[in-house]
Each structure stands twice: as C-alpha cells, then as structure tokens.
N, C-alpha and C positions, 0 to 999 in steps of 0.2 A: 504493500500500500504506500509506504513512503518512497518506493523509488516512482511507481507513477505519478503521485504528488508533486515530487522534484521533477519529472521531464513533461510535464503538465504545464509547469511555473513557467519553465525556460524556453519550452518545445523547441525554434529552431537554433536558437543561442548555444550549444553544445557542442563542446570541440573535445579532441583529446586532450590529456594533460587537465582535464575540468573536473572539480572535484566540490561536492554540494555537504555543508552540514548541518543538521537538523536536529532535533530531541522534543519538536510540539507532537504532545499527546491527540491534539485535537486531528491532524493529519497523520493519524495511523501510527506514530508512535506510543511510549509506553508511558513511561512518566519522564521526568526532565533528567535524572541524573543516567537514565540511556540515549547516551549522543553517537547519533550513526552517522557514518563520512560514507557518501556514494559517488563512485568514480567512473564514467563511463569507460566502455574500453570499444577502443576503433579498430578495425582490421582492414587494408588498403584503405582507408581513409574514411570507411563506412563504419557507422554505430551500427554493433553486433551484440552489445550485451549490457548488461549493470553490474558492477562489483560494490560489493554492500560490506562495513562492517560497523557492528554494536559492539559499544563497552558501556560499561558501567562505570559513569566519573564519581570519586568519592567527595566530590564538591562540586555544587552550580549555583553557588551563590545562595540566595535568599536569607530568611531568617532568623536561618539556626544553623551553626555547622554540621556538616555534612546535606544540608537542603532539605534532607526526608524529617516531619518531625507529625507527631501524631496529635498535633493543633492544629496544622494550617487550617485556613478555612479559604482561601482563595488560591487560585496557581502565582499570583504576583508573592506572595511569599515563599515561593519555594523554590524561584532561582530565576536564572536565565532563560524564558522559551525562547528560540532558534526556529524559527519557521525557513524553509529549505532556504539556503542563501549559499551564493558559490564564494568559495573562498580558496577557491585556487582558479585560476585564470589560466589558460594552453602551461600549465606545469608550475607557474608562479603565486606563492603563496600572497592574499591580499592582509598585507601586515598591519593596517590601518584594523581592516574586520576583522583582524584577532586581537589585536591589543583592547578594543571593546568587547569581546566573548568572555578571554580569558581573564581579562582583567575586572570582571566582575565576579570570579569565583573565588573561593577560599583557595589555599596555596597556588595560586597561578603560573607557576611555575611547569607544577606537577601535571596540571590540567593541559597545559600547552604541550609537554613531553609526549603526554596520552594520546594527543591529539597526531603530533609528528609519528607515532606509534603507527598507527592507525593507517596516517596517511601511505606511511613507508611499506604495509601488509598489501593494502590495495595496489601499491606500483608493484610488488613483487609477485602477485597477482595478475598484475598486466603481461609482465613479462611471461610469465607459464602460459599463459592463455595463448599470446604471442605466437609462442610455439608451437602451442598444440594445435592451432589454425590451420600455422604453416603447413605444419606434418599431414594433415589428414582433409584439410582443407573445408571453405565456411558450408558448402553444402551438405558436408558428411557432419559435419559440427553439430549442424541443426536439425539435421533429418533424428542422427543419435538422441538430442534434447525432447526434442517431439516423442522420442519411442517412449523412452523414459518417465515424461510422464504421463504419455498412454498408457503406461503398464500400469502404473500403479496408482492411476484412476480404474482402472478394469480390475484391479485385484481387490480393492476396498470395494468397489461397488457387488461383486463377486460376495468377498464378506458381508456385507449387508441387504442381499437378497437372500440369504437362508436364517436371515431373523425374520420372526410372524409380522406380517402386515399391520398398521394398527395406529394407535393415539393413544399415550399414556401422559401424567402429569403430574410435577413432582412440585415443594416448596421445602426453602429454605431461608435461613439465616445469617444474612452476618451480624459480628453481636454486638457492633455500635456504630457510628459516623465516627468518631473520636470526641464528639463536642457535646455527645450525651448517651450514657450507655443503655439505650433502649434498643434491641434489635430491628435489624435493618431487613425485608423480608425479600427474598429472589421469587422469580415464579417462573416454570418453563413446561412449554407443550412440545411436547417431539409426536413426529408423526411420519410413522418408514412406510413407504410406498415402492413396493419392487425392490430397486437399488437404490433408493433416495432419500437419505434423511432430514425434514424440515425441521429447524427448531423456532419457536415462537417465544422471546421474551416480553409479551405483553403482560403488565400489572407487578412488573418491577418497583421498587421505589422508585419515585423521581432522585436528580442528582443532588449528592446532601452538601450540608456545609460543613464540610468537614473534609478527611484528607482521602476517603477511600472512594472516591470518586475514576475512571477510564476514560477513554476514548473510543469512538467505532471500534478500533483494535479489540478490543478486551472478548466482549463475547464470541468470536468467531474464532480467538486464539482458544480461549476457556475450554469450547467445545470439541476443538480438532485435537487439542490434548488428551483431552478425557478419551475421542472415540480411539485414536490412534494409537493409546496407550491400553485400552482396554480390548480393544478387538484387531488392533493388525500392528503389534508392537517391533514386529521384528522386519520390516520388510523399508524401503526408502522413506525418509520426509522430506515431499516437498510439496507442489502446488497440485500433481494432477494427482496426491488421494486427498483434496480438500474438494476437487473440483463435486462429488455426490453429496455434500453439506449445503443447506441454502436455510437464512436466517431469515427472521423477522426482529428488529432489535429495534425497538423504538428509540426516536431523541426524546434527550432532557433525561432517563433514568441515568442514576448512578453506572449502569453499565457503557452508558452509551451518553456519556455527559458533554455541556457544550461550553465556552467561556460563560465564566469565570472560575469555573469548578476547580477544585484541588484536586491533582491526581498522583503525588506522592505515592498514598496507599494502593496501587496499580495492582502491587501482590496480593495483597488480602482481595479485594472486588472479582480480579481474575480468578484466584483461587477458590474461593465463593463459590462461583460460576463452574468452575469445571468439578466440583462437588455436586450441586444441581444436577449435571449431566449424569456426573453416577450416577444419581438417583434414578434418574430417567431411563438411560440404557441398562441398570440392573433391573429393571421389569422387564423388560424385554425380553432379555438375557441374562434368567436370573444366575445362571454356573459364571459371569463375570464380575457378581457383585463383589465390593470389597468394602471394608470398613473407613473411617475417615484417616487420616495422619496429618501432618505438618498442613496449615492453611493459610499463614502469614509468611512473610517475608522476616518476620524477627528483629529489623532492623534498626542497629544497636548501634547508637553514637556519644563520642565523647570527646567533646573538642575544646580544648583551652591550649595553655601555653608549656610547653616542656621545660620544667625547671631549672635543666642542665645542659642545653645548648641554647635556649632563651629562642625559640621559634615555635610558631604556630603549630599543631598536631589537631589531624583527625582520627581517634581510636575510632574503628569502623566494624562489625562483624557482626553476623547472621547465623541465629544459632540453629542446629539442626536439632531434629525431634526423632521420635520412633517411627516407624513405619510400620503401618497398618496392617493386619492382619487377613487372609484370605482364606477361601477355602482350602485348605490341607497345608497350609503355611502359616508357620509365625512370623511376626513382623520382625523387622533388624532393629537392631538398635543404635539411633542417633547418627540418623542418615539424612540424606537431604532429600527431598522430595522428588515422587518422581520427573517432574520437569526442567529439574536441574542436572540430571543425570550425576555426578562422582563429587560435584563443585564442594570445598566445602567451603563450609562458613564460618570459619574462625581460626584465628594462624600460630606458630609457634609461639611460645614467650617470651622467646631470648630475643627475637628481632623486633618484635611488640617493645618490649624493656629496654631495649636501644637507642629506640628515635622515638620513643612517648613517652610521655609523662604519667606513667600507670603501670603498674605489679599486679600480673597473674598470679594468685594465691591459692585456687585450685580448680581443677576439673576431672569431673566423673560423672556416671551414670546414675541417674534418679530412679534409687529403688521403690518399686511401686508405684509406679508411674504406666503402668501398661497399662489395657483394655484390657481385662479378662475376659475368657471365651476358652472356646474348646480350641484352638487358635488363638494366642495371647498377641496383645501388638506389640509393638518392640519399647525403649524406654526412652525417655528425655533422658539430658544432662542437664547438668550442674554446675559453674563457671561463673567465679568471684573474681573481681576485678578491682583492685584500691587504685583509687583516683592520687597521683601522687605531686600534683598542681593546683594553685589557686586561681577562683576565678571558675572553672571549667564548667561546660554547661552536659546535661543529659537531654538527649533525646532518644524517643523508643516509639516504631509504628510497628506493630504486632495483630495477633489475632489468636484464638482459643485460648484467653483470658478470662471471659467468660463463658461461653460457651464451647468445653472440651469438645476433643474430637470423639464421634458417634461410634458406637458398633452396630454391628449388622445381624439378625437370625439369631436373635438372642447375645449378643455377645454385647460388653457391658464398655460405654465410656473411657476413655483414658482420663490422666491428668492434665489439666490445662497450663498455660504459661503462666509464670510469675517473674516480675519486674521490680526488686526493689531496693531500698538502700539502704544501707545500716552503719548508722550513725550513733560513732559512743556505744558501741554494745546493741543498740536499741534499730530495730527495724523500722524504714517509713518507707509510705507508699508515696512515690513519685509524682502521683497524678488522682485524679478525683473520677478516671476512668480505666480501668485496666487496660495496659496495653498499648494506651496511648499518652505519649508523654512529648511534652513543647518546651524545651530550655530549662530542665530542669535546675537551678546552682546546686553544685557541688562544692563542697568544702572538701579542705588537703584532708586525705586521711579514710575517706566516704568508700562503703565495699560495696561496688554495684552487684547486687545476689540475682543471677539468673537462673531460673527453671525451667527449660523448654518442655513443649507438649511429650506427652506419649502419644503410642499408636493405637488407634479402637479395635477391639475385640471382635472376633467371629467364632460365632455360635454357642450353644450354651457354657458356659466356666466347671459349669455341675459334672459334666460328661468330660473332661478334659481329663487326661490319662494320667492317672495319679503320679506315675515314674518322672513325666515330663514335670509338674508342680514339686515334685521331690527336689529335681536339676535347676530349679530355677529359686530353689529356696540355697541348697548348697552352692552355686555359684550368685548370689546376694542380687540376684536380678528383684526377688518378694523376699517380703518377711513373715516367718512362719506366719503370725498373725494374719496377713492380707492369705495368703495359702489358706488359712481358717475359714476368715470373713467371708473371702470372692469364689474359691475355690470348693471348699468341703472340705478342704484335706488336713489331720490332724494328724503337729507333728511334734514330735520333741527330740533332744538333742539330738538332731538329726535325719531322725527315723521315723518312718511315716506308722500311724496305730491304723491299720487297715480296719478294723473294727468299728473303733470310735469314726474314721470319716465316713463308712456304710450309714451309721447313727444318723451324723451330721448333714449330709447329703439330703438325707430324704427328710430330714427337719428342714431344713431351710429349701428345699422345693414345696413343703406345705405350708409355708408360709409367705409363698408369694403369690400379688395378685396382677393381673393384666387387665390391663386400661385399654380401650379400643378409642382412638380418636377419628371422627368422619369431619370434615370439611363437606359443605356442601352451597348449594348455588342460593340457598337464604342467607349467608353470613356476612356482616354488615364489615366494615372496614374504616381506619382509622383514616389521615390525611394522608399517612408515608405506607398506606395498602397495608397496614396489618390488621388481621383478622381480632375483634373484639365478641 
C-alpha cells in the first residue's frame, strides 16, 4: 500500500537513484516509529520494480522518549509523520529534508545512521536485482513473479475451499483506549464462499482518543496473519495468497482511523484484530483453534540522561510472553508472538549497562503464569530494571493488563501483564490505567518490575496427565499449590498422592458451574458499540 501511495504522489517524477521516505499510518503505514525508504529500481532505463524496506526507529520525536507512550491522544504527539516525500534525488541525498526529519527526533544522530542503513540495503539490493535481470532477463523476470504469485493464490484458495461454506460471527475486546480502562469492543462477520473469504468489520468502535488507534493497514494485515498462520503456515508470503481475502473495514473505527487519531498502539489494535479472526476461523475450522498468547507490543521505554558519559539514552525493549496452547501442544515459554517470528525483545545486560543509564537486576520465568488446560500455555517473565539516572521518564503501551489472554475448550486464562515500580521497598503503579503509561518521572534508584503475559490454556486442566503437572511442578514452571488449585493434582515433596488427586478431581468438577452467554439482535448498545 505504501509503495503505491508513493508512485501515486510522484507518478511520472521517478528516476533511478530516487528514493521516497515515509512512516504516515494514514497511507498504509503502521505507526510512526516504522519508517520505510522505497527505492525504485530501473532496468535499461525502465521502472521494473519497488524495493521496500521497514525499520523500527527507536525515536521520532514527539512527547515522550522513544515517541510510543500509552497517553497520547493525538498522532501530533507522537512524533514526526513523513507523508511519502523523496529525499534522494537520481542518487543524491536532499540534506536540507533531512536535517528537518532527523532533527526532530531524539538522538538524531542514531536516526540519521538508520536511515543511511537502510538507504545503503536498498542500493545493495539494486545491485543483485541488476544482475539477476541481466542473467535471465526482464521477460523471464516477470513471467517467474507472475507464476509465483499465481501459485500461491491457487494454493490458499485450494485451502479454503475445503472449509464449509457459511457466515459465522465473533466479538471481542481490547481492554482500554489508554485514556480510560473501559473495554474497547471489535466485531467481525466472515463469510467463505467457495475459495473466498469476506471479512466484514462493521460495528467496530469508532477511533478512540487514545493511542490504540491504525490505519487502513491494520485490518487486512490483522486478518492475512491470523488466516496464513492458521491455515497455510508453511508455504510463500506475499501478495497473490492475500489476493482470496476481500474486506469490508469501515472509516473512522479505531481499526480503520483517520486524522487526528493516535496510532502508536498499532500493536495492540492489530493484535486485537487478528484474535477476532481466530475466533472466526476456529468455527469454521474448529481442529485450528488455538488459545490466546502475547496481544500487545509491551513496549517499554526509559529515556533520560546517562550518568556516566553525560548523553541522552533511550532504554527500549518489548517483553515477550508464553505462547499459547493448542491442540496436543503446550505453549513455549516466553516467546514472541507468532508474527514476529525469532525477534526478541529484550537484549543482553552488559551492552544495556554500557551506554545507559540502568542495571538489569534480574530475569526469569513467571511461575504460574500459564493457562491451565489439558495443554498448558507457556509462561511470562520477569525482568527488573533500576533506573540508575535523574530526571528519567517511563513510558509503557501494553495490553493483557486487564484482560488476560483466553483459553479455549475449557482451558482456563493465563496471567496478564504487570507494569510497575518500586520505590523505597514499596510498589507503585505507574499509571491510573494498566498498561498504559505517558512520562512516567522516575527517581535514581526506581526498579521498573515487569510481568509479561502467559499463554491460555487448551482444554480441560482436570484431564491433563498427571506425569506432565508432576514435570512442570519439579522443573518450577507451577507450584504445587496452583498443581492443586488448577490442576487436581496432589503433591508433596515431590511426589504426586495419586489417590488424594482421584478425590480432588472429581471434587472440584462438582463444583463447577457453566454460564451460557447468547448475544442477540434485541441488545441495546452503549456510544463506543458495547453491549449493555
């Protein structure tokens, strides 16, 4: 979407050596701090292609260091928006329109490097392409490009003409704007005809004042995740298995927001959205359902001045969670979500304790933190951090703060995120919304205490094989106790009383009761679509 956007702007203005950079959410980007450089590339003198590449800048200005902060309430506070503008000229950078980009962001310096980064991957890029022209030449080039993603339009579409024909409808939650913790509700109609799946987000929230706000981008990214990762995970990504997707996404919802909207929170809104979808395609398809896991971006900031070489610093990192539980699978533990593939999110300590102003003081695995189920999810961590500078501020846009992530088919909730800070011994919550935190002050000495999510549960915890709850209590994943509580299983030093948890099992299945909720076409609804 953003390379058309860019050769839309310029249409015949475009030469070789011509390089576009952008990061507005409104045209098809994501939020501000992914700024992409598009390069066209010429072959005998002719546009043949677009070379694209996204980073993620650890600064673009605005209100808070690092720009993402879980207050904004407009995009003018959260940095520089970049609407497509060329800033390379036939190979020559235009240094006037960088010295206003870059000189609007925190270390600008760093920002400018990233940027030369970037620009230098797309020219080494031209060059292979170059090549590979040369070698095989622009006819076979393109005919190949066409096959490609012929194929794997016809293989997705393949996949989803052996799911039943139909209309099903799901709702969910995100579980605040950042500017009030009342839940924000999603709402989607899928509806698979042959090979084709329509998705319908009407009766969305409108777009909030707050930071979890997207762009057009958000829903159609949301969805091709969820389908590509649930039904055709192993085969190419790119445009022709999206081509059998066709949306309906209204403007003005938070999925589909327009100026002035904050779109920081990009990760939470999109993540949202491609939970919806489970929901959706596990009726379908119920042998693909999965429990929930990681739903925010976590995104952890801490920027003041370094004591010890007397310069700016942004602590930056995104903490990973459990990963969700499946049918005949346990979740991992304290992974990144699936759409991040290996990425992680948070870095050594020695190079951290180098060039910032902050002491890793520990990290580990949060015990009891899974989804129980016959299928346990996997666990969060744990990761204290002392602020070890004055002045410095906190910022945190997160999600399953309040609202943990879900199990499936019986299988029970995880732990949700916690954010806090503990000062003198004593714990404080950073913010009067979980999750969401705008500048926080930190005082020298402050231990930022993080909890990331666990992964939700599949299927009942009661039937869950007593051996595997044994293994998960001797390697410190539960404590006997939660083993007790979630599980059935009674154990002491050690050793499970196979007797007493037979007792216990079938005590605490006659002691639960099921609640049947129906939504139906009488229910009145609030101003932001939720159901009262």
């Amino acid at each position: 979407m953003q390379a058309e956007v860019a050769l839309k702007e310029f249409g015949d203005d475009v030469h070789g050596g011509d390089a576009f950079i952008m990061n507005d959410p409104y045209t098809g980007g994501t939020h501000l701090n992914d700024v992409a450089v598009l390069y066209p590339f010429f072959f005998d003198g002719k546009f043949s292609a677009i070379i694209a590449v996204r980073a993620h800048f650890t600064d673009v200005g605005g209100g808070t260091p690092g720009s993402i902060s879980g207050k904004s309430m407009e995009i003018y506070q959260e940095g520089v928006r970049i609407p497509p503008v060329k800033i390379c000229e036939r190979g020559k950078i235009d240094r006037d329109l960088a010295k206003v980009i870059f000189g609007n962001m925190r270390l600008a310096e760093d920002r400018e490097g990233d940027f030369l980064a970037m620009l230098d991957t797309c020219r080494t890029a031209e060059v292979r392409l170059t090549e590979l022209w040369a070698k095989y030449g622009k006819e076979t080039i393109e005919k190949c490009i066409d096959a490609i993603l012929d194929r794997s339009e016809k293989y997705m579409r393949q996949i989803i003409s052996r799911a039943p024909d139909g209309v099903w409808y799901y709702e969910s939650y995100l579980e605040s704007s950042g500017t009030s913790p009342e839940p924000v509700p999603l709402r989607g109609k899928m509806e698979i005809k042959g090979d084709t799946i329509t998705f319908d987000f009407t009766g969305t929230a409108p777009q909030l004042r707050g930071p979890t706000n997207t762009g057009p981008a958000g829903a159609p990214v949301a969805a091709f995740i969820a389908i590509k990762s649930l039904l055709d995970p192993l085969s190419l990504i790119n445009s022709g298995s999206f081509r059998p997707l066709k949306f309906i996404n209204p403007e003005g919802t938070f999925i589909n927001a327009r100026l002035p909207a904050a779109c920081a929170g990009w990760s939470e809104a999109r993540r949202a959205f491609v939970w919806l979808v489970v929901g959706l395609i596990s009726q379908a398809i119920p042998e693909v359902a999965t429990s929930a896991m990681r739903s925010g971006g976590n995104h952890t900031y801490i920027g003041g001045i370094d004591p010890v070489r007397q310069k700016p610093f942004i602590f930056y990192e995104y903490y990973m969670g459990g990963w969700s539980a499946s049918r005949g699978i346990d979740g991992a533990h304290c992974v990144s979500s699936f759409d991040t593939a290996d990425m992680r999110g948070f870095r050594e300590a020695e190079p951290l304790e180098n060039k910032q102003g902050i002491r890793v003081l520990s990290e580990e695995m949060r015990m009891d933190s899974e989804g129980a189920g016959r299928h346990r999810g996997g666990l969060g961590m744990i990761r204290r951090v002392e602020n070890l500078s004055e002045g410095a501020l906190l910022s945190v846009l997160g999600d399953n703060a309040i609202i943990p992530p879900f199990g499936v088919s019986e299988g029970y909730s995880a732990a949700g995120c916690e954010w806090n800070v503990i000062r003198q011994g004593k714990s404080i919550a950073p913010s009067d919304v979980p999750g969401k935190v705008g500048g926080f002050p930190l005082e020298y000495g402050d231990i930022l205490d993080v909890k990331s999510m666990g992964g939700g549960g599949y299927g009942d915890p009661l039937t869950r094989e007593v051996e595997l709850v044994k293994q998960d209590v001797l390697n410190e994943y539960i404590s006997e106790e939660r083993a007790r509580q979630a599980y059935g299983v009674v154990m002491a030093d050690g050793e499970v009383d196979l007797a007493k948890t037979k007792e216990l099992r079938e005590q605490l299945r006659k002691q639960r009761t099921y609640v049947k909720v129906m939504a139906t076409e009488e229910d009145d609804y609030d101003k932001i679509n939720c159901r009262v």
